[in-house]
N, C-alpha and C positions, 0 to 999 in steps of 0.2 A: 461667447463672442469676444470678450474682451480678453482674453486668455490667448485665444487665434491671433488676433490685434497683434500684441504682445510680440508670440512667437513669430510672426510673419514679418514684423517692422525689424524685427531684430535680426534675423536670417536675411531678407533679403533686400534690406533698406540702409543708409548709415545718418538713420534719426534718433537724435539723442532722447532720453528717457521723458523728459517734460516736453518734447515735441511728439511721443508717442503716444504721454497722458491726454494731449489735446485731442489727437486723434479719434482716442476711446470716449471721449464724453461727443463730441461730435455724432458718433455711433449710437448715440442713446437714443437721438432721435429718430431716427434712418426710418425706422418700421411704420412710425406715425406720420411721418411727412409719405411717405411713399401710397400708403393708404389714402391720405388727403389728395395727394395730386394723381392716382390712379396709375401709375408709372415705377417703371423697376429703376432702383436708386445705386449707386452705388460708392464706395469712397474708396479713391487709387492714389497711390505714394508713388514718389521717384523709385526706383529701382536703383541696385549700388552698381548697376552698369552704366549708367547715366544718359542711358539712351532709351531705356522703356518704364513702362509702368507695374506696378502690381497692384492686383485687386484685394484686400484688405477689411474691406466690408462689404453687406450689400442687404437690398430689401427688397421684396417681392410685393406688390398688392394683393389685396387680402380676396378682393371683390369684382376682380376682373383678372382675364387670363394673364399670363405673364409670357414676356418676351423669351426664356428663357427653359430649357427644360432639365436642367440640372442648375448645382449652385458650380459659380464661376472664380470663387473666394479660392487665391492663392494662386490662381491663371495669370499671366503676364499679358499686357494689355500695349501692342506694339506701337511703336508710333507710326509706320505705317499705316495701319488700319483703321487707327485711331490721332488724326491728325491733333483732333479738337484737344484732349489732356496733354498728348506733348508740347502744344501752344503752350496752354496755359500753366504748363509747369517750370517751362522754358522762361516763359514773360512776367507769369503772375496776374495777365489780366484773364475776363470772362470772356464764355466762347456762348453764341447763341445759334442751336439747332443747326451744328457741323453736320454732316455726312459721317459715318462709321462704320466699321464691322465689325461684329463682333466675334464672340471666343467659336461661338455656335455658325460662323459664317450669314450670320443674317444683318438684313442693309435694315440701317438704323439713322436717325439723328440725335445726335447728344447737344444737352447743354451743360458746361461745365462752369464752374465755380471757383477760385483758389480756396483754397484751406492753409491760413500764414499762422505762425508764431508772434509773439509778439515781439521781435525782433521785425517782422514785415517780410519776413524770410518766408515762401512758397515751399509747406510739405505736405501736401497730399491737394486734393481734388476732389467736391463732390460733384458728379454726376446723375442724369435724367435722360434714359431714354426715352424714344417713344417709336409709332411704326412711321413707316412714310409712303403709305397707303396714295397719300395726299399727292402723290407726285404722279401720280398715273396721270393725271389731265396732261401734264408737262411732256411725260413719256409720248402721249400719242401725238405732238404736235411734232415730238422729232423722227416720228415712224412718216410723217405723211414728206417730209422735207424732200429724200430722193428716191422716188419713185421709180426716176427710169435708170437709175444704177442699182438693182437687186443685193449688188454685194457690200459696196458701199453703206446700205441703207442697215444691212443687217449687223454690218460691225457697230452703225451708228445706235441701232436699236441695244444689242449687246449691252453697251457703254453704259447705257442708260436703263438698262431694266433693275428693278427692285431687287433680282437676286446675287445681279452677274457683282462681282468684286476684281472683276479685271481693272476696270477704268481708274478703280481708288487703288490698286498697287503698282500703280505706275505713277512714277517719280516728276514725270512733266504733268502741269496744270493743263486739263483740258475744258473747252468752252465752246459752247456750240451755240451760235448767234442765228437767228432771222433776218429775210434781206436787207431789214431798218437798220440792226444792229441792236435788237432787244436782243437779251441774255434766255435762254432759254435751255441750256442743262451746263455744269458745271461737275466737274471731278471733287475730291477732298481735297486738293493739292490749291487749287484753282480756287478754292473756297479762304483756305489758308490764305496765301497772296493777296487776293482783295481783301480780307481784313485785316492783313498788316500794314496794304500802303495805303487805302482807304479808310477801312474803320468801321467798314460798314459790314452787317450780317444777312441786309433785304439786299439779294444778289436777283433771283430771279424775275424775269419782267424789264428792269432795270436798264439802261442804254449801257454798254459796254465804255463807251466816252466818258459816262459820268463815274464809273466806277475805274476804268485802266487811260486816263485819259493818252495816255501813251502811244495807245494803239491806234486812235483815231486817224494818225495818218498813213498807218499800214492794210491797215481794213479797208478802208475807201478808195484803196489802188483796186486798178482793174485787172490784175493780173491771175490768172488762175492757182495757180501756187507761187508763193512768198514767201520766201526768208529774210530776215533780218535782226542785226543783232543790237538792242538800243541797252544805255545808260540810264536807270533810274534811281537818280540819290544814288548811294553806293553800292547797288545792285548791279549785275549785269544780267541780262534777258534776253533770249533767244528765242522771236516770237516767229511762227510759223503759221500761214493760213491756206487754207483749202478751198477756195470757190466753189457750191453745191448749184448746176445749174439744170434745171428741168425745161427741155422745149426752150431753150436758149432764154431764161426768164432766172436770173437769181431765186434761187428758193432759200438759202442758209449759207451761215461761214464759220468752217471748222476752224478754231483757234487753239495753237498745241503753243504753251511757252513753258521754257527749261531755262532754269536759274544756274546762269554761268558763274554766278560770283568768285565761289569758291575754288574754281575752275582756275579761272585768268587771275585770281589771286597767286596760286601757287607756280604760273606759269611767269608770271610776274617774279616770283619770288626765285625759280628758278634761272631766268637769268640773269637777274642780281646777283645771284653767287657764282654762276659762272665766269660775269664779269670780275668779278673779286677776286676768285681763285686766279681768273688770267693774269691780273694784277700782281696780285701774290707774286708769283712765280717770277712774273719780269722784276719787282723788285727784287727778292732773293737772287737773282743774278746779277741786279745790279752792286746788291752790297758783297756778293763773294768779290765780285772783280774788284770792287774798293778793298776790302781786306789784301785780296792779292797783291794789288798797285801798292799797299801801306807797305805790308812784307818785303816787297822787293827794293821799296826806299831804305828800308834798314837793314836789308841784306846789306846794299854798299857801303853805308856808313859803320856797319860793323858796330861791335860793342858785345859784352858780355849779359850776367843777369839783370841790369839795369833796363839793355835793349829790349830784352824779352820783355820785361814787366809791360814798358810803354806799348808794344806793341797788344799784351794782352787789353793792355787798358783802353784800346781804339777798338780791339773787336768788342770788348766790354760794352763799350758805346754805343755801338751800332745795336747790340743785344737789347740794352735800354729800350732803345725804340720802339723794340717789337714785345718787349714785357710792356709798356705802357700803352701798344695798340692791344693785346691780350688782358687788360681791365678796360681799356674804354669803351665805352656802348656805343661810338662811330667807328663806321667801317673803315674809314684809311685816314684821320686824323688824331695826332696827339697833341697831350696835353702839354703846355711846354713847360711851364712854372714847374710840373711836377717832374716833368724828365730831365732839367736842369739840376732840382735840387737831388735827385737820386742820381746821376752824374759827378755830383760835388760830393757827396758821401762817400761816394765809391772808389773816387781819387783819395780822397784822405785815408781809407781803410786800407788800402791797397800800397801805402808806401813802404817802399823797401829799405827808408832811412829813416829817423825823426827827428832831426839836428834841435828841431823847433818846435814848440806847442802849437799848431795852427788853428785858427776857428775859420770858419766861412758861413755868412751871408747871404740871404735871395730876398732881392725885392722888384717885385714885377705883380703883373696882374692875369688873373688866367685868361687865357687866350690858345685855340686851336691851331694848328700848322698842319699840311697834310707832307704824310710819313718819310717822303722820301724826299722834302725840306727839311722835317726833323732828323736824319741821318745826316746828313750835311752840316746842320748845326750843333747835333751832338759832338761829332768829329771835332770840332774848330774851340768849341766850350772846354770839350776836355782835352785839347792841346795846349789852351792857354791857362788853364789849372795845374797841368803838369810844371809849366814853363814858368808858375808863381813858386810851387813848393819845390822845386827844383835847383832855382836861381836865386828868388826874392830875399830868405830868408837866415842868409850864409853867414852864421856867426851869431846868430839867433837866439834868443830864446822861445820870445813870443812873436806869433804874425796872424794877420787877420788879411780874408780874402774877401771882398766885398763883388756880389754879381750884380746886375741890376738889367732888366730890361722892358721893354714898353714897346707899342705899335703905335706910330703919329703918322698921319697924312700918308698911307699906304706905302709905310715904311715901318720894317723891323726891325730894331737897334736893340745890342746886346754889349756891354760893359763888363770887362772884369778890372779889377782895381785893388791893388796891395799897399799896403804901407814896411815896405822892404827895403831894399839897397838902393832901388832904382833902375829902371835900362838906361843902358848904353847904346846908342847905333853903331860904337865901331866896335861893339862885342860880334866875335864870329856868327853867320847866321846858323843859326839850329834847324836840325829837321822838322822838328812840330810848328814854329812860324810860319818855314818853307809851306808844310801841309794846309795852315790854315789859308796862307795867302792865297793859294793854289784854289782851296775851295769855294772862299768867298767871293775870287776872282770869276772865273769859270762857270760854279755851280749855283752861285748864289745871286752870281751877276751883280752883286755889292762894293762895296768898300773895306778897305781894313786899315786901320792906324793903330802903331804902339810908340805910344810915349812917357818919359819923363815927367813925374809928378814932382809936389813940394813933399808928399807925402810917402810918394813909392812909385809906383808906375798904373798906367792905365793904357789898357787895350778896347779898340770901340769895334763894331761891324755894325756894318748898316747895308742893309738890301732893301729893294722894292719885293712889296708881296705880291702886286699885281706879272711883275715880270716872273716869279718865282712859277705862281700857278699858272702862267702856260708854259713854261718848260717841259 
């Protein structure tokens, strides 16, 4: 047996070696316990599909017939049909007297067990079948429910008989309630669900109110059939019911519910990204037409490899933006501390003179902007970077570029600042001032100042964030 163990955990499980030795001593006992409790035992692993089980050990009693007529050892054990082991392999907690089928198609109840590591980690399951003989009292109270619908009654019969396996392979939780709203047959599905949001395993008999309180005000409508779709915790539920009336007298209430979660999740999820992608797209048009508008200002101003460089250095910019939304984990915000200082880097690497040693500066606090503020303020950061190493530092050897910027009273302000020659105002205006005024004017709906320091010059912008995000 332990040799089987061995080759079966290794083929078709991915449990490591001292998660397999657990396994094998676990097995030692399987035969003597199964003898004691009169009942076929069995011990099932995850499968390395991560969606079924495999049977892996198992025990027969010695002194009473068994469930089984051949050995099951090496059978995959679905979680379809075996609701109770994919719970408990899934959660780690215990399952008491599920509904099941088994490898043989025979209805069964399981109780299952985890089997953990000592990590706390869930690798295998012991199991306890037994018959469910016991449910025949239940069976006939749902044969006598609709009498005067023949066909109705026989599906309902169907559902519920000891052999049929339709009810447990169908994916919706079914319940078949008494005109009180006792519980009186229940699918594997339907078993499953109440004891994940209840906790409880004593379903039959039971008030449906105390076990799905949810439903109590869908049931108690008068309405012959009912749909609706309700919120539980972060479930979604689509609970359907069937009015059973005999001689105009409520006899039963068919309760079909189907777990939308996953559903509206990905529906959700879909158009989140279609909004995004929309997004997308209108901004990429919007920063080609800024490239264009930059292009065509330094077509007229003319100029040789210098013009070219600046002009690479503005699509450079805008590039920034969309490299720092391509690391962020938010969909249409950047970081800015970080897309300034890889801006400043970027300028300095990229000059096509070096008259002067330059260092440059960032002191600011991280802080978000969404994307198509950060194009606007990358423009303007690396115009006034250009317009320090370009001017500031003429005759130079050393020069330091200091940035600095903060958010106060729903306002962004952003500073650069040289210790250079100094501006002038009656120096000619430049195309990158022109650009920056432009944008902070406009797009920023801000301010912009550049002055004469004691030290070199400083340049401020200052915008409202509030006016920025509804632009």
């Amino acid at each position: 047996m332990h040799r089987t163990i061995q080759e079966l955990c290794s083929q078709y499980t991915t449990l490591t070696r001292s998660d397999i030795d657990i396994i094998i001593e676990k097995s030692k006992s399987l035969q003597l316990t199964a003898d004691l409790t009169q009942a076929n035992l069995f011990i099932d692993c995850p499968a390395n599909d991560g969606k079924h089980a495999i049977v892996v050990a198992e025990a027969k009693p010695a002194n009473v017939p068994s469930l089984y007529s051949k050995s099951v050892v090496g059978k995959y054990a679905y979680a379809s049909f075996e609701p109770a082991v994919a719970f408990t392999h899934k959660t780690g907690k215990p399952m008491k007297r599920m509904r099941a089928i088994t490898q043989e198609a025979k209805y069964v109840k399981q109780s299952v067990v985890p089997i953990k590591n000592g990590h706390g980690e869930t690798i295998g399951s012991l199991i306890m079948e037994e018959d469910v003989s016991e449910q025949v009292h239940h069976e006939n109270k749902v044969k006598a429910l609709s009498e005067t619908n023949e066909q109705l009654s026989q599906t309902l019969i169907g559902l519920t008989e000891q052999d049929s396996i339709i009810s447990n392979m169908i994916q919706e939780s079914l319940l078949l309630l008494d005109s009180k709203g006792r519980i009186l047959y229940y699918n594997s599905c339907a078993g499953c669900l109440i004891k994940e949001l209840d906790g409880k395993t004593d379903i039959l008999g039971t008030f449906i109110h105390d076990r799905l309180p949810f439903i109590t005000g869908i049931y108690e409508k008068s309405e012959s059939i009912l749909q609706q779709e309700v919120n539980v915790g972060k479930k979604v539920l689509e609970v359907k019911q069937i009015i059973l009336v005999n001689q105009r007298q409520i006899t039963g209430i068919l309760v079909v519910i189907r777990d939308l979660t996953e559903l509206r999740e990905k529906e959700r999820q879909l158009m989140v990204k279609s909004a995004v992608i929309q997004e997308i797209h209108h901004r990429v048009k919007n920063n080609l037409q800024t490239v264009s508008s930059l292009l065509r200002l330094q077509m007229k101003r003319g100029g040789g490899p210098e013009s070219i460089q600046q002009s690479l250095n503005r699509i450079s910019s805008i590039a920034a933006v969309h490299e720092e939304l391509l690391e962020s984990s938010k969909i249409d915000e950047v970081e800015i501390k970080q897309l300034i200082e890889r801006i400043g880097q970027m300028s300095i690497q990229s000059r096509m003179c070096a008259d002067a040693e330059v260092s440059i500066e960032f002191h600011g606090e991280e802080m978000y902007l969404k994307s198509d503020v950060a194009v606007s303020l990358a423009l303007t950061i690396n115009e006034l970077i250009q317009n320090c190493l370009k001017h500031a530092f003429k005759y130079r050897n050393h020069g330091n570029i200091l940035i600095h910027f903060s958010d106060a009273q729903d306002h962004f302000e952003v500073s650069v600042e040289d210790n250079g020659i100094g501006y002038s105002s009656s120096n000619q205006s430049s195309l990158g001032l022109d650009i920056v005024n432009t944008i902070v004017c406009h797009d920023l709906a801000g301010t912009f100042t550049i002055e004469k320091t004691k030290s070199g010059t400083k340049a401020v912008i200052t915008f409202p964030l509030k006016e920025v995000e509804a632009v």
